[in-house]
N, C-alpha and C positions, 0 to 999 in steps of 0.2 A: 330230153334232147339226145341226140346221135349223137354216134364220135365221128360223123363223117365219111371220110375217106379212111380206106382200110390200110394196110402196112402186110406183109410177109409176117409168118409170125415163127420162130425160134420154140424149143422144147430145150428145159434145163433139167439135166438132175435125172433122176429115173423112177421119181413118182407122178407123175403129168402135170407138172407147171410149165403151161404157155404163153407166150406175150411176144408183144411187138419186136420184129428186128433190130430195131433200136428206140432206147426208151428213152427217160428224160432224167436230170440229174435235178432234183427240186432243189437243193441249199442256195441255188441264184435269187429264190423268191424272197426270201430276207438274208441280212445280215449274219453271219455263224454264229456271234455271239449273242448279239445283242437282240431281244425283241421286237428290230424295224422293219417294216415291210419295203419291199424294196419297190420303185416306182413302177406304176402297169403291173404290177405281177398278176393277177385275179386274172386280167385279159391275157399274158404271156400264157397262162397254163393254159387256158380255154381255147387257147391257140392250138399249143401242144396236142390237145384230144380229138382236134378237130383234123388234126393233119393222119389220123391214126397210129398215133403211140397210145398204149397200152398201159404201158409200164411206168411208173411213177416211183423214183426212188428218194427217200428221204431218211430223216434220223428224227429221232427224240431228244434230240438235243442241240437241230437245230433252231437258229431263231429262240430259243428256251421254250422251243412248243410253237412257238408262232407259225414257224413251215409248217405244220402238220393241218394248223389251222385254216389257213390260209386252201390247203388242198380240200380239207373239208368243204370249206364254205364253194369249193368250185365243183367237185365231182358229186355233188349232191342232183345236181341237174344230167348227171349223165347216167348210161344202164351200168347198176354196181358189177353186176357179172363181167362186164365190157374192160375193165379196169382194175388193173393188176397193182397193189398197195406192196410196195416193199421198204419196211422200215428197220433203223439199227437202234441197239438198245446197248447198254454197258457204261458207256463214260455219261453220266450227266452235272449237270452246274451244280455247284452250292459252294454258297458264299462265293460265289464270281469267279469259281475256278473249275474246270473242267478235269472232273473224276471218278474213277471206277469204282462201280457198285453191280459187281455180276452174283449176288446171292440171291435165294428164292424170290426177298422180298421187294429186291431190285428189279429182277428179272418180271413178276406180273405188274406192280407197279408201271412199268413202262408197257408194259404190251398193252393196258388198261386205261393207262392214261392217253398211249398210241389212239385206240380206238377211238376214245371219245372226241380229241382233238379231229379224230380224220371222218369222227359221225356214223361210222361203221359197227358191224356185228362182229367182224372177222379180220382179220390180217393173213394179204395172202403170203405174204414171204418174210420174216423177223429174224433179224440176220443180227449176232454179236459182234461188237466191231472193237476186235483187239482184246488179246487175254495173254499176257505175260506172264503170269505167273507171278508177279511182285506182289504177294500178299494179299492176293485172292482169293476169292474163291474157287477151289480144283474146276477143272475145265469140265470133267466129267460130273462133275455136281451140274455147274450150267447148260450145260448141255441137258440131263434130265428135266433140269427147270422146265427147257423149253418144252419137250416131250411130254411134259403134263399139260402144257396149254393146247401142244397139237391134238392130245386124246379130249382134251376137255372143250376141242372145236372153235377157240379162238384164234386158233393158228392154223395156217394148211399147210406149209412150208417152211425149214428152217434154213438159215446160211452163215458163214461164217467171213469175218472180214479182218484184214491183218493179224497171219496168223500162221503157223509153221504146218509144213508139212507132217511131219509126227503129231502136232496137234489136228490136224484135218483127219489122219486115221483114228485116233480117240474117238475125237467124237463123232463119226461115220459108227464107229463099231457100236456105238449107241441109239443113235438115232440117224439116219438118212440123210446127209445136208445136198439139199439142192445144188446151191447157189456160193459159188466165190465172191465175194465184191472186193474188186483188186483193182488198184492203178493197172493201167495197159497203154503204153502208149506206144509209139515209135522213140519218145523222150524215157520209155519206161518199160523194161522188157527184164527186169530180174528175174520174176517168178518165173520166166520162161525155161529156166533154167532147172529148178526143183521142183516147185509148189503146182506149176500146170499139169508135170506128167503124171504127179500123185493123182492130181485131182481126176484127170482121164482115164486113169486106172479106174478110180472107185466111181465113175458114170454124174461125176459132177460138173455144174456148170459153172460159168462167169457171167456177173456182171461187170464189165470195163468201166473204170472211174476215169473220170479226167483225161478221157481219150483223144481230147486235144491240147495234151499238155499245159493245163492251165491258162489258152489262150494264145501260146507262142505259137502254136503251129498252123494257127490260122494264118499267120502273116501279119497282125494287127497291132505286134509290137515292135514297132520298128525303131525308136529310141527307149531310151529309159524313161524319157518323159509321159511316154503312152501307160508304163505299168501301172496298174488300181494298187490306191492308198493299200488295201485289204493284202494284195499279193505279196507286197514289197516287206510286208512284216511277217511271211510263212516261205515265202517260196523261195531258195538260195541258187536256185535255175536266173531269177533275173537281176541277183546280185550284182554290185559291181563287176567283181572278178568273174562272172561269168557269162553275164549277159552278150556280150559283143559273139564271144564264142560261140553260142546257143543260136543266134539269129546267123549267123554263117550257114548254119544246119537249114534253120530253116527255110533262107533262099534258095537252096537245090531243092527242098520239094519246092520250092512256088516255081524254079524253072522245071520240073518234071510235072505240075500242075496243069500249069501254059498248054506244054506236049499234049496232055491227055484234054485237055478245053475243060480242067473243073479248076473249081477254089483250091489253094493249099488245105484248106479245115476239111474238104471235101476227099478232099486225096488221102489225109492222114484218118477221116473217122473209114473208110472205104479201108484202108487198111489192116484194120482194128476186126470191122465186119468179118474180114478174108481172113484172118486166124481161125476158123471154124465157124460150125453149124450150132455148136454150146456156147459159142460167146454173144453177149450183148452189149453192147456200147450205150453207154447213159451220159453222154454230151449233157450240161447245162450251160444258161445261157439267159439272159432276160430281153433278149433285144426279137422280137418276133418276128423280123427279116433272118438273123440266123435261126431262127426254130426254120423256117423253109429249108435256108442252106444244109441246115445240117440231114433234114429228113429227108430230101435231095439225094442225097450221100448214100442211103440205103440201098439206092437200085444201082449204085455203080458198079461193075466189076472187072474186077486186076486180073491180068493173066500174069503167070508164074511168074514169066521175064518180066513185066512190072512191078513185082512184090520186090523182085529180088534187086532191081534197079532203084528203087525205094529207099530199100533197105542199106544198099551198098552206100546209098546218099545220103544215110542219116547212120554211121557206126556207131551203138549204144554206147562204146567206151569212150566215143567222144565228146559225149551228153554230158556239160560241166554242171556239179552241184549234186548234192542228194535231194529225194521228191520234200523234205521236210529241213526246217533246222535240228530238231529234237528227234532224232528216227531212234531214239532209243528208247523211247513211247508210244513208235509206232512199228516200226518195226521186227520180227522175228530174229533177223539178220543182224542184227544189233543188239540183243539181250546179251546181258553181263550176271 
C-alpha cells in the first residue's frame, strides 16, 4: 500500500534525516501505562500515512510495548523506506513503576525489543528521553551505547529528549544528535530560551511534543468537565487553580483563529511549524477528523505581524502550572 497523499518534507540534524513536515505523536494509540489499546487506533494510524505523515513518533515504554506493536502490525502494509520510525529508549516499567535504565544492556535491550515490536531491520531515529544524572549511567557512556548500534546499522539517527544544554554538547561531541524531542508549544516556550540556541549552533533539529498543549489550545476544553481522566492526573495546566486562567489564553487564539478562518489547534500547530525549517511538530490524537485538522495546519502560513500577534495573545509568563507535576524527573531546569 501507498502512503497516499504526500506532505512537504523537513531535514533534521546534519546527517540527512528527512520526513514529513509534521509527524504524528503515537502514545494516543494506547494508554501510557498500561497495555490497552485505545479504540480505532490500527485505523487512526492508517489514517495518519495516508494523509502523508511520514514521521511516527513513539517510546518503548509506551503501552509497555503495546504502541510499538500496534505500529508494527500497521506499517507493515506500507513502503518501509516511506516511513520514518522514531523511538525513545531510558525510562522503562518494572514492577509497575516507570525507570531509568541508560546502561549498555539497557540501551540495546530497547532498541532490539524496539525493532521486533515495530517488525523492522532498523530504527530510523532512537532518541534517549531524559538523563539526570541521578545515578546513572554517565551521559557519555550512553551516548557511545547508541554509537555502536549506529555503526553496527540498527540505528541511522540518534536524539536526545529532556535534557540540558551542556548535556546536548557532550553528547554532539561524541556522536551527531539529529533530533531534540522537546515540548514546544505556545503553552510551552522554555527551551526557547537556552536549549534552542545551543541546539542551532551545533545544526540540530526538533521534534515538537505536545504542540497543542495537551489539547487546551484546541479550544475543546472549555469546563473542567471536558478534561480526560488521564490529563487531570499529570497535567497541573488544568488544575483547579489554573485551569480558568489557561482557557482565558486560549480564547484570544480562538478570537485570532475566527480572523485568520482556521481552528484555534490549527492556528497554535501553524505556530509551532513557523519556529523554523528544523522544527517538526508531532501533534497526537485518536480521533481521525483531527488527524485532517491537524495535517490541514501544515500548509498554513503566519506572516511576522501574526506570529507576533499570536504571541502577544498568549504571554508565556502567563501560562499557569508547570508542563509536569514532578518536573524534577523531567526536567534539566529542575535538577537538585
Amino acid at each position: 500500500m501507498s502512503t497516499g497523499k504526500t506532505l512537504p518534507e523537513r531535514s533534521l540534524g546534519t546527517e540527512g534525516f528527512t520526513a514529513s513536515i509534521q509527524g504524528y505523536g503515537c502514545m494516543s494509540l494506547t494508554e501510557f501505562r498500561e497495555p490497552v489499546t485505545a479504540e480505532g487506533a490500527e485505523q487512526t494510524l492508517r489514517h495518519v500515512l495516508e494523509q502523508g505523515v511520514t514521521l511516527l513518533n513513539t517510546a518503548a515504554f509506551y503501552g509497555q510495548g503495546l504502541n510499538e506493536e500496534i505500529i508494527g502490525n500497521v506499517i507493515k502494509d506500507f513502503p518501509r523506506e516511506k516511513i520514518k520510525l522514531s523511538t525513545k529508549w531510558g525510562p522503562k516499567f518494572k514492577d509497575g513503576q516507570l525507570k531509568s535504565d541508560t546502561s549498555r544492556e539497557g540501551c540495546r535491550e530497547a532498541c532490539f525489543g524496539s525493532m521486533k515490536r515495530l517488525g523492522v531491520d532498523y530504527l530510523d531515529l532512537f532518541i534517549l528521553r531524559g538523563h539526570g544524572g541521578h545515578g546513572e549511567t554517565p551521559l557519555e557512556n550512553s551516548i557511545r551505547y547508541m554509537k555502536e548500534l549506529v555503526e553496527e546499522g540498527h540505528v541511522k539517527y540518534i536524539g536526545l529528549s529532556e535534557i540540558s544544554p551542556a548535556d546536548v554538547r557532550k553528547a554532539h561531541a561524541i556522536h551527531p544528535i539529529t533530533a531534540l524531542e522537546m515540548e514546544w508549544s505556545l503553552f510551552s516556550r522554555d527551551a526557547e530560551e537556552d536549549l534552542v540556541p545551543v541546539a542551532r549552533e551545533l545544526g540540530i533539529g526538533f521534534l515538537a511534543y505536545s504542540p497543542l498543549g495537551r489539547g487546551l489550545l484546541t479550544g475543546a476544553l472549555k469546563t473542567r468537565a471536558d478534561i480526560p481522566v488521564q490529563q487531570a492526573t499529570f497535567n497541573p495546566r488544568v488544575a483547579e487553580e489554573n485551569f480558568d486562567k489557561n482557557v482565558k489564553l486560549v480564547q484570544n487564539v480562538e478570537e485570532l483563529a475566527k480572523k485568520k478562518g482556521v481552528t484555534p489547534g490549527q492556528l497554535a500547530l501553524a505556530w509551532v511549524t513557523a519556529q523554523g525549517d528544523d522544527v517538526i511538530p508531532v501533534p497526537g490524537t485518536k480521533r481521525i477528523s483531527c488527524v485532517d485538522e491537524n495535517v490541514a495546519a501544515a500548509s498554513i502560513k503566519l506572516t511576522a505581524e501574526e506570529l507576533k500577534e499570536l504571541e502577544d495573545a498568549v504571554p508565556h509568563h502567563e501560562v499557569a502550572g508547570d508542563r509536569y507535576h514532578d518536573m524534577k524527573n523531567i526536567s534539566y531546569k529542575y535538577d537538585t
